[in-house]
Every structure is written in C-alpha cells, then in structure tokens.
N, C-alpha and C positions, 0 to 999 in steps of 0.2 A: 688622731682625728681621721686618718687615711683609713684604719679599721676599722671605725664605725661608719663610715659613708661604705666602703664595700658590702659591710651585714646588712645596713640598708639597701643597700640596693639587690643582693641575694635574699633578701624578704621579702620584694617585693616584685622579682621575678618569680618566685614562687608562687605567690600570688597570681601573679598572671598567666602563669602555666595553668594554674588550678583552676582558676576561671576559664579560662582557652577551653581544659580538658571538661567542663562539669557544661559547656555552653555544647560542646559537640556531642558528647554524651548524652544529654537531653534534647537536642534538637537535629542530631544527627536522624534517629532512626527514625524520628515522625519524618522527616524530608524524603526518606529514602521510600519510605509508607507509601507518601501523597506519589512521588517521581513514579512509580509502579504501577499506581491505580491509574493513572493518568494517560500513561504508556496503553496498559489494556483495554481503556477505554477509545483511544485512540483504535488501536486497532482493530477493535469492532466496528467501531465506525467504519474504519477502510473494507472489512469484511462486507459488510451493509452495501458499502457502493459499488465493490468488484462485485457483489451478487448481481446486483441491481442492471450493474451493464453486461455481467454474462448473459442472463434473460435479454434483454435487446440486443445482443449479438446473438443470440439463439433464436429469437423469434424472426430474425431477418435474416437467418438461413435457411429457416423455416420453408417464409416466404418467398427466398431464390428460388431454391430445391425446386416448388410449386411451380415456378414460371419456367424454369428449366423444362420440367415435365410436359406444360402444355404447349410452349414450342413443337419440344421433340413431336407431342402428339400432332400438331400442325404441319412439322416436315413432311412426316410418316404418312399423311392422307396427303398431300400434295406432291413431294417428292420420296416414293417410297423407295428408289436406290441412294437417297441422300449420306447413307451408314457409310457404303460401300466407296462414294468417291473421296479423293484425295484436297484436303484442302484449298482454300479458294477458288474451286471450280465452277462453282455456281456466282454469277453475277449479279449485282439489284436489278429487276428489272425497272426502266424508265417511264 
C-alpha cells in the first residue's frame, strides 16, 4: 500500500510541475510583452514632461537674460563707471 500512495503521489506531482511549467510558459511571455510596453510608455511620458519643463526653464532664462540687459542698459546711462567699481559701493538711494 505504502507503493502505491508514493506512485500517486509522484503522478501527481508531475502533474503539477507540468501545469506550473505549461501556466509560465504561456503566460510568462505575454507578461513580460505587456511589463515592457508599459515601461516605454511610461517613459515617454516622462520624456513629454521633462521636455515640457525644459521649454519653461528655457523661456525664463530667456526672459532673465532680457531684464538682465535692460538693467545693465539702465546702469550704463545713469551710472556709466558702475563696470569699474567694487561691489556694494553704490548705495539705494532714499
């Protein structure tokens, strides 16, 4: 009796391995498919948004750059040695 409960029970882990291996085998690769496309879609995504906010970190350097300039051009008619002195020289006036 002790041999045939052992053959049974090695028949029916084999069975269950075969299932195990025919369940990963068929739904292994679709998994691995979907995980990938998902992945690159993601990252496009992120592409999309780091573009997104390069352009608004670009156009607001843009627009520094600009006021930078028109300062300067404002020193330069009112204080034309402003180049020349050493920081915090010049005080607000009140």
């Amino acid at each position: 009796m002790g041999d045939n409960l052992t053959a049974v029970f090695l028949a029916s882990s084999d069975h269950l391995i075969d299932g195990t291996v025919a369940i990963i085998v068929s739904v292994g690769p679709v998994w691995l498919i979907l995980h990938y496309v998902a992945k690159m879609r993601a990252n496009r995504q992120h592409n999309a948004l780091d573009a997104a906010a390069l352009e608004a970190v670009l156009a607001t350097t843009q627009r520094l750059e600009q006021r930078v300039k028109d300062l300067e051009l404002i020193l330069d008619s009112e204080l034309p040695d402003w180049r020349n002195q050493p920081a915090n020289t010049y005080q607000r006036a009140s």
